[in-house]
N, C-alpha and C positions, 0 to 999 in steps of 0.2 A: 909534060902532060898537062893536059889546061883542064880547069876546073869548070864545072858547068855553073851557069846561074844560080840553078836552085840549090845546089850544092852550096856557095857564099852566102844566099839568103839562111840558111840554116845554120851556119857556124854565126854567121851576125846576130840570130835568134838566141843561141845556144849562148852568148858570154854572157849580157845581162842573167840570164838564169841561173846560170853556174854562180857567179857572184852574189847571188840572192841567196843562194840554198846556203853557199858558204856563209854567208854572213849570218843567217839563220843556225845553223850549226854553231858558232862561236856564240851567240848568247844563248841557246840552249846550253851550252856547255859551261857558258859559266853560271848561268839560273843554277845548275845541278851542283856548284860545288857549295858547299857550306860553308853560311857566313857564321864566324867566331862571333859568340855571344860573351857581351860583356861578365867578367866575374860579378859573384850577389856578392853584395855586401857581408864583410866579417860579422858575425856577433862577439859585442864586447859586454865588460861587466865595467859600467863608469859611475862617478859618482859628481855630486857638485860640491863645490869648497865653500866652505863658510869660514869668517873671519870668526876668532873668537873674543879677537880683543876689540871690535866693533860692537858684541852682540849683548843687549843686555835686557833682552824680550823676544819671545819668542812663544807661540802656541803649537800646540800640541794635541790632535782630535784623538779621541777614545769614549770608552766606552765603561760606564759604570757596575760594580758590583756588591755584591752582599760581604762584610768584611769577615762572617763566618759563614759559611755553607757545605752541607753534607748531604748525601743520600744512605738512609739508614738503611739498615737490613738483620735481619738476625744470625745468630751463631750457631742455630738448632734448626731443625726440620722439624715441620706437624703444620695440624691443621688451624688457622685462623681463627680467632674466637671473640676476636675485640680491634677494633678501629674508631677509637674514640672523635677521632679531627678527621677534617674535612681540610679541602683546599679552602686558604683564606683564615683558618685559625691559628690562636695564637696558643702557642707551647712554651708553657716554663720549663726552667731544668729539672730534671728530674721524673719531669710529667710522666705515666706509660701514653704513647703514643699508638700502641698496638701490642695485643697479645695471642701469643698460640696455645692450642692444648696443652697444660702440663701434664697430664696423669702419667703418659709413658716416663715422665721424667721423675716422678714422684715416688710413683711402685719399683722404679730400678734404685733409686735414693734410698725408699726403705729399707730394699731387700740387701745392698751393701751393708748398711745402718748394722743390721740383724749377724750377716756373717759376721763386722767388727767385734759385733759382741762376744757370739764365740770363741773368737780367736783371742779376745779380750781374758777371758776363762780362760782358755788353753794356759794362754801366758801366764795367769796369776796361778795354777796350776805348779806349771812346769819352773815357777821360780822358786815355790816351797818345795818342790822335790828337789833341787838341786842344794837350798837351803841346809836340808832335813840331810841330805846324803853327806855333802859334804861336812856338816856337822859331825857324821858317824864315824866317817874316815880319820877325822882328826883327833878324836877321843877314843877309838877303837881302829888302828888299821885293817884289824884281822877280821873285824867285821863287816866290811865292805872291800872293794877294790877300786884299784885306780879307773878301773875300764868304765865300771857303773858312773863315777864322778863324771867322765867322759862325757858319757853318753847323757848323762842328764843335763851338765852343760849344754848337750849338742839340741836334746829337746827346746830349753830353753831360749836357745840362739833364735832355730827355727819357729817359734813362737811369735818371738818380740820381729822376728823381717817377715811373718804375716800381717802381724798388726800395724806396723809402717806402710805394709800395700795396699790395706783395705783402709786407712786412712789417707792415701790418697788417692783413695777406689773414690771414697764419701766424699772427698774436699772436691773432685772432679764433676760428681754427681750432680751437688751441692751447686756447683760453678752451671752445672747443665740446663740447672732447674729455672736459676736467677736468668737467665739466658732467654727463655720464654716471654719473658718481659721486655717493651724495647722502649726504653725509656730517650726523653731530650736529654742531649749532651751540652745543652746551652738551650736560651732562650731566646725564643725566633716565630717565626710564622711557618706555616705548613704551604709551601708552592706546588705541590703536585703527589701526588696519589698514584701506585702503579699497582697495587692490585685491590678487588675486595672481599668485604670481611666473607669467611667461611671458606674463602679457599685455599687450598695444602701450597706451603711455600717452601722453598728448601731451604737449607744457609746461603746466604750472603746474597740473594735473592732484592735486588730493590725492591723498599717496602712504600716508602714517602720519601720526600727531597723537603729541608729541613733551611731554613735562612734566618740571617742577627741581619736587619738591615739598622740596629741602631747603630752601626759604624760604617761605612761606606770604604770600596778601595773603588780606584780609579786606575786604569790599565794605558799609559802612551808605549808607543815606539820612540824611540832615539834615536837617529841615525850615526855610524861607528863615528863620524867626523866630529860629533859636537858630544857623545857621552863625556866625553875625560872631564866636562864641566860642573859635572853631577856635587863633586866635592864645593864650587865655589856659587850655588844655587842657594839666594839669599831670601826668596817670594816662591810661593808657589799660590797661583788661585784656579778653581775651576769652576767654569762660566756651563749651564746645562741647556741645551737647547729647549728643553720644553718647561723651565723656569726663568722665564724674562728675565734679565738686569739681576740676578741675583749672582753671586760670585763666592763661591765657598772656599776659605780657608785649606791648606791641604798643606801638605810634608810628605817628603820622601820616605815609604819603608822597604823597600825591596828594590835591589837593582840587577837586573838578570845578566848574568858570564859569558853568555855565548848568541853570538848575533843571528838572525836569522840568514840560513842559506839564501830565501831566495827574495829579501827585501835589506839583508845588511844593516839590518836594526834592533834594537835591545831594549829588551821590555823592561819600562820602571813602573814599579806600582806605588800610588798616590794614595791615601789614608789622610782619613777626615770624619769629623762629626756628622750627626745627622742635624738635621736643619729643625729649632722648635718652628718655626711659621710656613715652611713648606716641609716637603717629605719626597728623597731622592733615595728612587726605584732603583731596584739590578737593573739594569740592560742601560740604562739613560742614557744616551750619549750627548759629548758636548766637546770644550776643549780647555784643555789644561794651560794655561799663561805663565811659563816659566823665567823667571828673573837669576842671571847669572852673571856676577860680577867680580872674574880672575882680579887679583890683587898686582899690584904694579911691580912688571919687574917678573912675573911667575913664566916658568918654561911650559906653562899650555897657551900662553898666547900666541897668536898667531894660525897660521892656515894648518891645521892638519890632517894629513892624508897615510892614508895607507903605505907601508915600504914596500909592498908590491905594486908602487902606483910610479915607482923611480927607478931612472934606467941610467945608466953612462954608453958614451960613444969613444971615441979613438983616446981622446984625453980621458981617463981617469979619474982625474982631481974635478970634473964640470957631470953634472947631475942634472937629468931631462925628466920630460914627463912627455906624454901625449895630450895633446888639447883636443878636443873635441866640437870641431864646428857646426852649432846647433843648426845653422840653417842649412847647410850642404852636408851632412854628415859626415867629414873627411876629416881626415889627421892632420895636427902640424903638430912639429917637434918645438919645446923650449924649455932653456934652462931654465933653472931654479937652484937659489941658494935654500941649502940645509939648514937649522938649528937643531936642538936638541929632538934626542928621542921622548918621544911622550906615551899615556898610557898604550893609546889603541896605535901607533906610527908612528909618525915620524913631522915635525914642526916644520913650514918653508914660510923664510921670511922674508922672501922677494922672487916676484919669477909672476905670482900667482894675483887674481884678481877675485875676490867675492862672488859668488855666483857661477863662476867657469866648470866647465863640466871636465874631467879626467878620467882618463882609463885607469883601471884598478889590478886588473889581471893581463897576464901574455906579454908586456910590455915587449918583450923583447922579439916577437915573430912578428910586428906591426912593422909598416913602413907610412912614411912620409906620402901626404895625400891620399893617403888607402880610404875605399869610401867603407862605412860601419854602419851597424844597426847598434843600440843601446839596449841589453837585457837587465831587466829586473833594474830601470833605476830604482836610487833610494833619493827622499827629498830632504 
């Protein structure tokens, strides 16, 4: 059977076509399937190493405070009747800084006062009756009885454990009255005022916030890797930004147990004079210059890190860490030799370089080249 002309013109037409469509088909097909997105990066918890037997200066920014400070309040309820200070004065100890109504505390005072007395009688009473009684029974049985003895002991009793009640009815009263008064607990300045005079306050009620600024504390962070140096801290000065070139003396009084969760650092607080030719405020911030000099030969020298920061692979006896590449953010694996354990970890005395950043947690779900994000460093 023979094919006519236009019948081949048309299958000639027809394959370019059919080729197009198909080829059109295949990239829509593959447009449609889903390209695998790279994984995000882990979040790790890392820290940087510092040499301890290199370091023998270091600063420290914080921020200053009142070496005593309180906000007062009272132990009673009523109405306000005196607010002697103002914000900006000064309070000796002792001073009343503020006082409430006493009278409801006065007329409840007297009126225990009053039953003590009573029962005061009662007692002195019921002690000669039992006196008088038991006298009778011992020179006359047959003119008393055992029963009466009894019972006038028993008035007696109950006498003397009212008058123990209503005296610590009074001593309470007494304590209620003193109460009224709120006197300084040290000598300081008045920084704030929270309520005024004449109006009703309840207990414990902030009344004023109460500062000694003649002794200064000073507030740094630590980071876990360099506290354990706290014992071989030979200097301490603190330089205040809004006191030029001036550099105040200081020493360690407090060193805080427990690091912060989300910066891995530990509050020490710095104690110091106040200054006669300048005068350093609460709040001042500045920074602390600390001088720390381990003795030769001591088990905190050296790099110390976290024992959650150390992992082993197929050998046992060889000890890794993950490094942390600050410019690509990715892992590599490498040893490090151990020494001893120290306060906060664990001592490496080779492996490790000054400054190098490590992971601190998960070591062991990490791999080799895995790209990271770094939470919460600490510096």
């Amino acid at each position: 059977m023979n094919t006519s002309s236009n019948d081949k013109n048309a299958i000639r037409l027809s394959l370019p076509l059919t080729a197009a469509l198909l080829a059109t088909a295949l990239l829509v097909g593959a447009c449609e399937k889903e390209v695998a997105a790279p994984p995000a990066p882990r979040n790790v918890f890392a820290m940087r190493v510092a040499d301890a037997s290199g370091l023998s200066e270091r600063g420290f920014p914080g921020r200053a405070r009142a070496g005593q400070e309180v906000n007062q309040s009272f132990r009673v309820s009523g109405p306000l009747i005196e607010l002697p200070v103002n914000v900006g004065d000064e309070a000796k100890e002792g001073d009343v800084v503020a006082r409430i109504d006493p009278q409801n505390y006065v007329t409840n005072l007297r009126g225990l006062e009053g039953q003590l007395q009573n029962e005061q009688a009662n007692l002195t009473r019921a002690q000669a009756d039992l006196r008088r009684i038991e006298s009778v029974f011992k020179e006359d049985p047959g003119a008393t009885s055992q029963t009466a003895v009894d019972r006038a002991r028993q008035l007696r009793d109950s006498a003397s454990a009212g008058v123990r009640s209503l005296q610590a009815g009074v001593q309470n009263a007494r304590d209620q009255l003193s109460y009224t008064e709120l006197k300084a607990p040290f000598s300081g300045v008045v920084v704030e005022t929270y309520v005024e005079n004449y109006e009703t306050v309840v207990a414990r009620q902030p009344i004023l916030r109460l500062l000694d600024p003649s002794s200064i504390e000073f507030v740094i962070n630590v980071p876990e890797n360099l506290i354990g140096l706290a014992p071989y801290v030979t200097e301490v000065a603190v330089a205040f930004d809004a006191l030029d070139s001036i550099k105040v003396p200081a020493e360690i009084s407090e060193i805080g147990r427990e690091a912060s969760q989300a910066t891995r650092t530990y509050p020490v607080t710095l104690k110091m004079a106040q200054l006669e030719d300048a005068e350093i405020l609460p709040g001042m911030a500045g920074t602390a210059t600390v001088v720390a000099r381990p003795p030769e030969g001591t088990s905190l020298v050296g790099m110390q890190i976290p024992l959650t920061a150390v992992f082993t692979g197929d050998d046992m006896s060889k000890s890794y860490v993950w490094i942390v590449d600050q410019t690509t953010n990715t892992l590599s694996r490498r040893e490090v030799e151990l020494g001893d354990l120290a306060q906060f970890g664990v001592l490496v005395t080779s492996g490790l370089e000054s400054g190098e950043w490590i992971v601190t947690k998960g070591v062991n779900t990490l791999a080799e080249g895995e790209e990271i994000r770094i939470l919460d460093p600490s510096q």
